[in-house]
C-alpha positions in Angstrom: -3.6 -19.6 42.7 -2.0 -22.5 40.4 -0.1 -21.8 37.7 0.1 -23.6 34.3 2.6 -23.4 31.2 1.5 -21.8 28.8 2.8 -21.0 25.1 1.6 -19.1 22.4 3.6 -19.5 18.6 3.5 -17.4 15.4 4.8 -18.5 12.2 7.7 -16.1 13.1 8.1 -16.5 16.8 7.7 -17.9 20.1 5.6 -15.1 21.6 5.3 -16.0 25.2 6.5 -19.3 27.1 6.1 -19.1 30.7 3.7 -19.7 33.7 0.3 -18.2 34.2 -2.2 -18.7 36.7 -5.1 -18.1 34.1 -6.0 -17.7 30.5 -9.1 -16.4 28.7 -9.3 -16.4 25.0 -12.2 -16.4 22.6 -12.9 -19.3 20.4 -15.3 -19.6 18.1 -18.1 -20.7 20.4 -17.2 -17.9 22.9 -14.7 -16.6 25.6 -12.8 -19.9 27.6 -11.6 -19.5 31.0 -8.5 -21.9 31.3 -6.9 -22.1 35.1 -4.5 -24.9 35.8 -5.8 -28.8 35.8 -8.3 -27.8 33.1 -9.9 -31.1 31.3 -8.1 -31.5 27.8 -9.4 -29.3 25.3 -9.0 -27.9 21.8 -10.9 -25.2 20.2 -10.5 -22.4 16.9 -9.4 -19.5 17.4 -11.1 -16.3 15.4 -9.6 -13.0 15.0 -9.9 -11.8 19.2 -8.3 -10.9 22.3 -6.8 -13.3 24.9 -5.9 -12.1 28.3 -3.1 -13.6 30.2 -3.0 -13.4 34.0 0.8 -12.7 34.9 1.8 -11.6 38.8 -2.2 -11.1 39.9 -3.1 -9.1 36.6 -4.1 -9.5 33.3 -2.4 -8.8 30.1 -4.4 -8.4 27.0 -2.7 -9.2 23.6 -4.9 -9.0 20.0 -4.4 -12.5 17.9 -5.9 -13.2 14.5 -6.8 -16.8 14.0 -5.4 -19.8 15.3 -6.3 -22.8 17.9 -5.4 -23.5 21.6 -5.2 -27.0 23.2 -4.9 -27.5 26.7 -3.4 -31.0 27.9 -2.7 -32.3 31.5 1.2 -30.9 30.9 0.8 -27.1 29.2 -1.6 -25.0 27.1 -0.7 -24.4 23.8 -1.5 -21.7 21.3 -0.9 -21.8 17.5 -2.1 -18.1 15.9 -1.5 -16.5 12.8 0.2 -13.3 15.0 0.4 -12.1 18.3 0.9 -8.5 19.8 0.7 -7.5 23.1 -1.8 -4.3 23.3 0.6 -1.5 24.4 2.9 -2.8 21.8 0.3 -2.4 19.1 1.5 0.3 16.4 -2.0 2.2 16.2 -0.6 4.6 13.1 0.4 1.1 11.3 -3.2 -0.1 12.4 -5.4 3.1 11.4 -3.2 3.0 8.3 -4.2 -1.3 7.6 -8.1 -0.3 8.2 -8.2 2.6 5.6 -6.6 0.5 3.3 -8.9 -2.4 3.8 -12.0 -0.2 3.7 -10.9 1.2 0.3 -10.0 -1.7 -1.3 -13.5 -3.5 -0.6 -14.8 -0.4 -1.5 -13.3 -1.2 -5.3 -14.4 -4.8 -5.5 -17.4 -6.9 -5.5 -18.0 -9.3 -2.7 -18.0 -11.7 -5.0 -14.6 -11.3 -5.4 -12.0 -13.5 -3.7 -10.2 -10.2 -3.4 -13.0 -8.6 -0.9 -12.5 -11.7 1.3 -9.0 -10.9 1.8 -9.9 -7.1 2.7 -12.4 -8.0 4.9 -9.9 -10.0 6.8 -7.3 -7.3 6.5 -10.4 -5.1 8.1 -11.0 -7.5 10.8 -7.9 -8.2 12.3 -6.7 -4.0 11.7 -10.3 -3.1 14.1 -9.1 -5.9 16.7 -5.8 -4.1 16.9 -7.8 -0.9 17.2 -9.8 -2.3 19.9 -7.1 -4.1 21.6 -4.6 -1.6 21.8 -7.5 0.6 23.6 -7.0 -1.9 26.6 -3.0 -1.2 27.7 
């Protein structure tokens, strides 16, 4: 199979730069299946997974947020953070979620506050979930 160059950033890093022969992420509109020579394209990201096809096998990584373009020379992925799923600290994770789950528990939804928890929430479940799949 064809490989393309793919990277993805993080405000704090360069999380993966390299070749792979085929990338699925979810966008807002649902999972994308991007395989080298793909037709330019540019989508949001929401809180997900993305699995990265590396040596004939996937590797899944949980990323909160971002946007992925694909152009004739490279894929590019812009995300709020990155973490491969075996790397995924699942004490630091549990730890996120309780926290999240009290602190909506204190506020009104109203509250610009609860938004914040409920994305906390959200992205500490897709760790959850994504460090399931090692």
């Amino acid at each position: 199979m064809t490989s393309f160059h793919l990277q993805i950033y993080t405000p704090d890093r360069l999380f993966f730069d390299g070749e792979t022969e085929n990338l699925i992420v979810r966008t807002t509109v649902g999972d994308k299946g991007i395989l080298a020579r793909h037709e330019p394209y540019v989508a949001a990201l929401p809180i997900g997974k993305l699995k990265i096809k590396l040596n004939g096998e996937f590797r899944t990584a949980a990323v909160s947020e971002g946007v992925v373009k694909v152009s004739k020379d490279k894929t590019v992925i812009l995300t709020q953070s990155c973490e491969w799923a075996d790397e995924i600290d699942v004490e630091r994770a549990n730890a996120a979620k309780a926290e999240a789950e009290q602190r909506m528990q204190s506020l009104q939804k109203e509250d610009k506050d609860y938004l914040v928890a409920e994305y906390k929430l959200k992205r500490a479940i897709n760790r959850l979930e994504t460090s399931k799949l090692r």
